[in-house]
PABATI-562229 format. One record per residue: residue in one letter; residue number from 1; x, y, z of N, C-alpha, C in turn. Coordinates in Angstrom, 3 decimals, padded with zeros to 6 digits. Example, Ala and Ser with C-alpha at 12.3 -4.5 7.8 and 13.67 -1.06 7.14 Angstrom:
<recs>
<rec aa="A" i="1" n_xx="013.190" n_yy="-005.690" n_zz="007.800" ca_xx="012.300" ca_yy="-004.500" ca_zz="007.800" c_xx="013.200" c_yy="-003.300" c_zz="007.800"/>
<rec aa="S" i="2" n_xx="012.850" n_yy="-002.250" n_zz="007.080" ca_xx="013.670" ca_yy="-001.060" ca_zz="007.140" c_xx="012.900" c_yy="000.030" c_zz="007.870"/>
</recs>
This chain:
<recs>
<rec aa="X" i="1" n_xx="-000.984" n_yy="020.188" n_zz="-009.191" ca_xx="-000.500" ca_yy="019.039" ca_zz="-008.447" c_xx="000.129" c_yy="018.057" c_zz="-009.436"/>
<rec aa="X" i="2" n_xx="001.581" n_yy="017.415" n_zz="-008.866" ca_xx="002.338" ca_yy="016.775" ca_zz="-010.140" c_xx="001.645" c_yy="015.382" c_zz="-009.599"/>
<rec aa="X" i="3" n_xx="001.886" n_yy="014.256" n_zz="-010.367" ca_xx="001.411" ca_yy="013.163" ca_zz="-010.345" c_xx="002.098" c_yy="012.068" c_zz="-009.269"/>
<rec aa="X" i="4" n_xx="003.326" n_yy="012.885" n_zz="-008.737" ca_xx="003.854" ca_yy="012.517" ca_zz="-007.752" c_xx="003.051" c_yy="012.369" c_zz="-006.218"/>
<rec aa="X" i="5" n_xx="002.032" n_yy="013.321" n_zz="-006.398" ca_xx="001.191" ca_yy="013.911" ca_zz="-005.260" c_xx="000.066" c_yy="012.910" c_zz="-004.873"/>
<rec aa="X" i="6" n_xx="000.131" n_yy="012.151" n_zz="-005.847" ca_xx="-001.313" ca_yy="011.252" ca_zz="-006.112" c_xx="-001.136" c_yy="010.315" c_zz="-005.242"/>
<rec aa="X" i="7" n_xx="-002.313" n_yy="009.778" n_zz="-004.834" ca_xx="-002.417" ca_yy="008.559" ca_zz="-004.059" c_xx="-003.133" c_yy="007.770" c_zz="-004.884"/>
<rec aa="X" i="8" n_xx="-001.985" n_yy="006.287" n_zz="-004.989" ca_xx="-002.157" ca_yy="005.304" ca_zz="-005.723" c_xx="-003.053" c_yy="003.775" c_zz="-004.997"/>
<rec aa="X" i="9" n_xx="-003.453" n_yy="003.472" n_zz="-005.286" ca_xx="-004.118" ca_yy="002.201" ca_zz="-004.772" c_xx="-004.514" c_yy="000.856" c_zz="-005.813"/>
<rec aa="X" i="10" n_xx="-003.794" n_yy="000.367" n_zz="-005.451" ca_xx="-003.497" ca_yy="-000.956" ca_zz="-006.601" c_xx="-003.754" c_yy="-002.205" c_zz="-005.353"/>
<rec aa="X" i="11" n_xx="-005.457" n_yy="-002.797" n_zz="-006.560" ca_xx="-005.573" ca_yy="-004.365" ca_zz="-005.751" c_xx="-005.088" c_yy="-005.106" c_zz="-006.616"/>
<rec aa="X" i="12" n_xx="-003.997" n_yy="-006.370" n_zz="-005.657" ca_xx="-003.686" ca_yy="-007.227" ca_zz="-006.476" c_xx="-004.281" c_yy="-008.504" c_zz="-005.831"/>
<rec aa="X" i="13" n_xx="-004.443" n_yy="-009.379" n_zz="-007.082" ca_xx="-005.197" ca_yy="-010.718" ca_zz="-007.122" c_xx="-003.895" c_yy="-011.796" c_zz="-006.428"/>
<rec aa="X" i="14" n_xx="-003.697" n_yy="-011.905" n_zz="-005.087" ca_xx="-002.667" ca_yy="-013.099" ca_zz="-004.455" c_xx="-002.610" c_yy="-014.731" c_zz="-005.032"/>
<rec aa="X" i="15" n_xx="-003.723" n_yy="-014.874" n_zz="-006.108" ca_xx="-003.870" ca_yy="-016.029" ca_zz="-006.549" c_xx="-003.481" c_yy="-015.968" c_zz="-007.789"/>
<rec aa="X" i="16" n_xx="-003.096" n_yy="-015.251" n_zz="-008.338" ca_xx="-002.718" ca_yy="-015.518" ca_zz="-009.987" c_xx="-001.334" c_yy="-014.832" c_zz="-010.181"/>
<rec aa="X" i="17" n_xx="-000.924" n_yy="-015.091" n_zz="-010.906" ca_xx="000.735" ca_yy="-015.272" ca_zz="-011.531" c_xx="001.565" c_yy="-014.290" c_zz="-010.803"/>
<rec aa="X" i="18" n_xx="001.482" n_yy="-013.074" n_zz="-011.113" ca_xx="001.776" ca_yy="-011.563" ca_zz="-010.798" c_xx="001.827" c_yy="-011.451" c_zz="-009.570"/>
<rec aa="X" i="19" n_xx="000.189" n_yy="-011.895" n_zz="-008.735" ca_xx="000.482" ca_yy="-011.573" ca_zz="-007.777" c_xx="000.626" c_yy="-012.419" c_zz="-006.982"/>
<rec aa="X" i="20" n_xx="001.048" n_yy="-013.309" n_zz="-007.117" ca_xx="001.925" ca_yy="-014.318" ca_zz="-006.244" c_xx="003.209" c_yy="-013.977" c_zz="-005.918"/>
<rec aa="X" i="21" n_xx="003.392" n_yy="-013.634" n_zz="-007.003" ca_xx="004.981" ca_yy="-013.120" ca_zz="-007.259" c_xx="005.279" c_yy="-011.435" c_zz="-006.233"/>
<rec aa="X" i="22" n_xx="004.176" n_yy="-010.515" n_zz="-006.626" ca_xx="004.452" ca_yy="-009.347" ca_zz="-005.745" c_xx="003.985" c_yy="-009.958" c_zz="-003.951"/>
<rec aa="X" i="23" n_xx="002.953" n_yy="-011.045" n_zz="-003.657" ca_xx="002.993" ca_yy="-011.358" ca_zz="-002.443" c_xx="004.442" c_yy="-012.046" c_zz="-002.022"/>
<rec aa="X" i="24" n_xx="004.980" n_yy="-012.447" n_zz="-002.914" ca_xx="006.365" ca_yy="-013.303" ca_zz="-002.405" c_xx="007.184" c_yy="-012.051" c_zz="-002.218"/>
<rec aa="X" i="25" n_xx="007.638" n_yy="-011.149" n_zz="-002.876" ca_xx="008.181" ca_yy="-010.094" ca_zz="-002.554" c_xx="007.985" c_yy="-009.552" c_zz="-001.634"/>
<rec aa="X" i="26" n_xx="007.293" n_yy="-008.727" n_zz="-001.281" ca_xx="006.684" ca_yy="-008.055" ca_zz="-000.009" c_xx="006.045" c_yy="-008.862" c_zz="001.085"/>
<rec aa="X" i="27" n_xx="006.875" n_yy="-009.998" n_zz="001.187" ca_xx="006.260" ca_yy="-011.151" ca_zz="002.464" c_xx="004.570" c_yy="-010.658" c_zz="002.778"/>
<rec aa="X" i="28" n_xx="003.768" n_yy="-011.484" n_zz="001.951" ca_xx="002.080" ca_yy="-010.801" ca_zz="002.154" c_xx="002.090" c_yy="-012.333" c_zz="002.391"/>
<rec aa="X" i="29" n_xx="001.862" n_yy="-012.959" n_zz="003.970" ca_xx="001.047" ca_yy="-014.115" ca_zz="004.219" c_xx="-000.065" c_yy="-013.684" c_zz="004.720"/>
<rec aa="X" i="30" n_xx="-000.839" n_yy="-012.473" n_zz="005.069" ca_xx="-001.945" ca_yy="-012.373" ca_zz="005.210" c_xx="-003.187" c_yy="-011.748" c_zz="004.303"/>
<rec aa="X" i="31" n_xx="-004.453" n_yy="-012.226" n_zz="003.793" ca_xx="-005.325" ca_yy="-011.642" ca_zz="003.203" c_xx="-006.270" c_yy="-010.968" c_zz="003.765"/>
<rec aa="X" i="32" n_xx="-007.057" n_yy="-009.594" n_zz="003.661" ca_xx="-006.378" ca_yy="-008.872" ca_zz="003.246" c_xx="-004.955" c_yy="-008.200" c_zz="004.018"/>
<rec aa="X" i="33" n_xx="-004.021" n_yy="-007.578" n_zz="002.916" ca_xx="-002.783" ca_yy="-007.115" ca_zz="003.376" c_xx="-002.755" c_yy="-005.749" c_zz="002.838"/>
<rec aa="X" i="34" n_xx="-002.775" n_yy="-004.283" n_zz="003.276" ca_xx="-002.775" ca_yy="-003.244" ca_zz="003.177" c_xx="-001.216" c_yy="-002.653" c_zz="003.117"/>
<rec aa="X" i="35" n_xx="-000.277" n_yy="-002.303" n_zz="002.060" ca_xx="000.950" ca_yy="-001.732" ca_zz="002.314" c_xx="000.918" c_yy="000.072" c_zz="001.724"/>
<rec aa="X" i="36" n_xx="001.307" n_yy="000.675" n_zz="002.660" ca_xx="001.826" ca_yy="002.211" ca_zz="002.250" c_xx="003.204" c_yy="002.364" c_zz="002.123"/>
<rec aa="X" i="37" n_xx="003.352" n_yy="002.661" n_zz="000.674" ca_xx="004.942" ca_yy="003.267" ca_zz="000.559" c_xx="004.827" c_yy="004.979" c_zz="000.024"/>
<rec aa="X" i="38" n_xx="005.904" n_yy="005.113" n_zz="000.118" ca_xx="006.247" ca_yy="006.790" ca_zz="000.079" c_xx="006.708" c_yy="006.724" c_zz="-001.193"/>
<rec aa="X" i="39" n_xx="007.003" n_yy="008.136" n_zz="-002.260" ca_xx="007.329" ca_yy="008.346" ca_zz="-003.631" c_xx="008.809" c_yy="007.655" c_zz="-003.649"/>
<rec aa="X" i="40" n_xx="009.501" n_yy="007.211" n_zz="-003.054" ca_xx="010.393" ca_yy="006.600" ca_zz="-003.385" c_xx="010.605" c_yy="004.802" c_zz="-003.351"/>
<rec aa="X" i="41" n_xx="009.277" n_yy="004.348" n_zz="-003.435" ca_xx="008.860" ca_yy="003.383" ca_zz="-002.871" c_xx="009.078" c_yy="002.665" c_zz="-001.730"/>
<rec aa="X" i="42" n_xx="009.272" n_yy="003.141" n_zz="-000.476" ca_xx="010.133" ca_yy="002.843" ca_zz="000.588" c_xx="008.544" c_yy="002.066" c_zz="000.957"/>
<rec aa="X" i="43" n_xx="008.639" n_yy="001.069" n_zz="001.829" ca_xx="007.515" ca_yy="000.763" ca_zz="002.948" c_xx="007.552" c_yy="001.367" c_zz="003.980"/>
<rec aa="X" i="44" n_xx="006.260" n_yy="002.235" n_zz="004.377" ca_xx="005.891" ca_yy="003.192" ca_zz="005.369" c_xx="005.629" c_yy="002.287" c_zz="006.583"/>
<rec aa="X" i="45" n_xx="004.007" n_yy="001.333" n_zz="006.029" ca_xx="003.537" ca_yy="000.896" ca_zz="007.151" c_xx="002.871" c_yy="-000.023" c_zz="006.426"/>
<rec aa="X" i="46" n_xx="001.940" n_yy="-001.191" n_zz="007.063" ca_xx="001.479" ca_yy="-001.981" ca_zz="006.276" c_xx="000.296" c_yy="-002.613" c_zz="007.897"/>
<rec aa="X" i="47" n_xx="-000.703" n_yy="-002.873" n_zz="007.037" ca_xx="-001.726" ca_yy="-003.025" ca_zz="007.913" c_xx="-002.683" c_yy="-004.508" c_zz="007.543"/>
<rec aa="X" i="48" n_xx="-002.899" n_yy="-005.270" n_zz="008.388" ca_xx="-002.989" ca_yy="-006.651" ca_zz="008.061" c_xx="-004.646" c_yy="-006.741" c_zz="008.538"/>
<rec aa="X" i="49" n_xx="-005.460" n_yy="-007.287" n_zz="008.339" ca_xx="-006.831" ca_yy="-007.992" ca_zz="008.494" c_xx="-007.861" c_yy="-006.919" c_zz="008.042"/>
<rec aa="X" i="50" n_xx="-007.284" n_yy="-005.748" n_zz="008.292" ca_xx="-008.393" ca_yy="-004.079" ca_zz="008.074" c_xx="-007.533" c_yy="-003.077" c_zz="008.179"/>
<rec aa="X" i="51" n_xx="-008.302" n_yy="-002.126" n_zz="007.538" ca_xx="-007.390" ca_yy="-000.901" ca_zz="007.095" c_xx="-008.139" c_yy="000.031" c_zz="008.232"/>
<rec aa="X" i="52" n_xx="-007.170" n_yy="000.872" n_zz="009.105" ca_xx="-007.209" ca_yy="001.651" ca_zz="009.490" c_xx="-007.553" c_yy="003.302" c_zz="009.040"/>
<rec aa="X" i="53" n_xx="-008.630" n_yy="003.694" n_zz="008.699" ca_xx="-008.861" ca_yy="004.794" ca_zz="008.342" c_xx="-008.006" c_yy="005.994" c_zz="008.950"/>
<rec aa="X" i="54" n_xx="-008.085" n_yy="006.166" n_zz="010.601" ca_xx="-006.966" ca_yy="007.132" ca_zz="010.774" c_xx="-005.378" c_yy="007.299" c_zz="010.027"/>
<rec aa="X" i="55" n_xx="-005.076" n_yy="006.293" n_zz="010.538" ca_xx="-003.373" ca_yy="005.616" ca_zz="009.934" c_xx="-003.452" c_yy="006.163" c_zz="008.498"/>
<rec aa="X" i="56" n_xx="-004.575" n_yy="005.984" n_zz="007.599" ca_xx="-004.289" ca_yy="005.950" ca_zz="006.573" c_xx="-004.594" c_yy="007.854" c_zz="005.706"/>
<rec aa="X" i="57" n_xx="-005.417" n_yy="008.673" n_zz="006.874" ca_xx="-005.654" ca_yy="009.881" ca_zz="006.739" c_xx="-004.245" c_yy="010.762" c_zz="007.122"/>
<rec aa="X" i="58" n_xx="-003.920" n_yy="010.422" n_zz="008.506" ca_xx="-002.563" ca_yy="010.587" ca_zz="008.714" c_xx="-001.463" c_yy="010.449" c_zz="007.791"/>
<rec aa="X" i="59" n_xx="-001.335" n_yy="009.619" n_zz="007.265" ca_xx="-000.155" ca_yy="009.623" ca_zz="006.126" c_xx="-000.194" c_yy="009.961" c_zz="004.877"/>
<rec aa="X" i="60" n_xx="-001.471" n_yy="010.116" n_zz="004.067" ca_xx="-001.586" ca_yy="011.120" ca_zz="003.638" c_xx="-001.209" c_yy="012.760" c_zz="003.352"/>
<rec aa="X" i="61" n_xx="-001.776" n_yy="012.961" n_zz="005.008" ca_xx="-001.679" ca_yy="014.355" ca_zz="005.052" c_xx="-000.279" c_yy="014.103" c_zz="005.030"/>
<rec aa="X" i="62" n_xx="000.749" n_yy="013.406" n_zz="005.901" ca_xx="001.900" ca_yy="013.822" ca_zz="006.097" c_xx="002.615" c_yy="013.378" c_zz="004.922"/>
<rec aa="X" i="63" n_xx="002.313" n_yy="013.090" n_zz="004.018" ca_xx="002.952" ca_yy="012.724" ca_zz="002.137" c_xx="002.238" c_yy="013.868" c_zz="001.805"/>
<rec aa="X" i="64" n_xx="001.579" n_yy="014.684" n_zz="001.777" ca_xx="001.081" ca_yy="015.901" ca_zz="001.569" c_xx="000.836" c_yy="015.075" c_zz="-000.233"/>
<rec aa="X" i="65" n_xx="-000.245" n_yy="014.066" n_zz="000.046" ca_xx="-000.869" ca_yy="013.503" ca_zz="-000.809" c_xx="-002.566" c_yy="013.596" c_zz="-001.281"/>
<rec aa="X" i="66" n_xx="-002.924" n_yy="013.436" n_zz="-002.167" ca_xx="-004.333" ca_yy="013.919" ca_zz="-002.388" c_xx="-005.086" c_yy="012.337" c_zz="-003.209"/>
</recs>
């Protein structure tokens, strides 16, 4: 499996420098804010107050991600 395959999960801190800056980018006015992008970094879907376990098994499988 290439490293492409991987499922990445990165928490960022909305209060300090960086991630102020990636919440200003990706319009994140809500905490928590859940975003899925695909290997080309596209935004899939993005899930606001709680993460949906199905949604998030589902896209997986269909990124044929591990």
């Amino acid at each position: 499996m290439t490293q492409q395959n991987k499922l990445r999960i990165i928490r960022v801190n909305v209060h300090d420098t960086v991630g102020k800056l990636l919440a200003s980018e990706y319009r994140v006015t809500n905490v928590p804010s859940f975003i899925f992008f695909d290997n080309q970094s596209n935004e899939i879907w993005r899930s606001l107050g709680h993460l949906d376990y199905d949604q998030v098994v589902s896209s997986t499988d269909a990124y044929n991600l591990d």
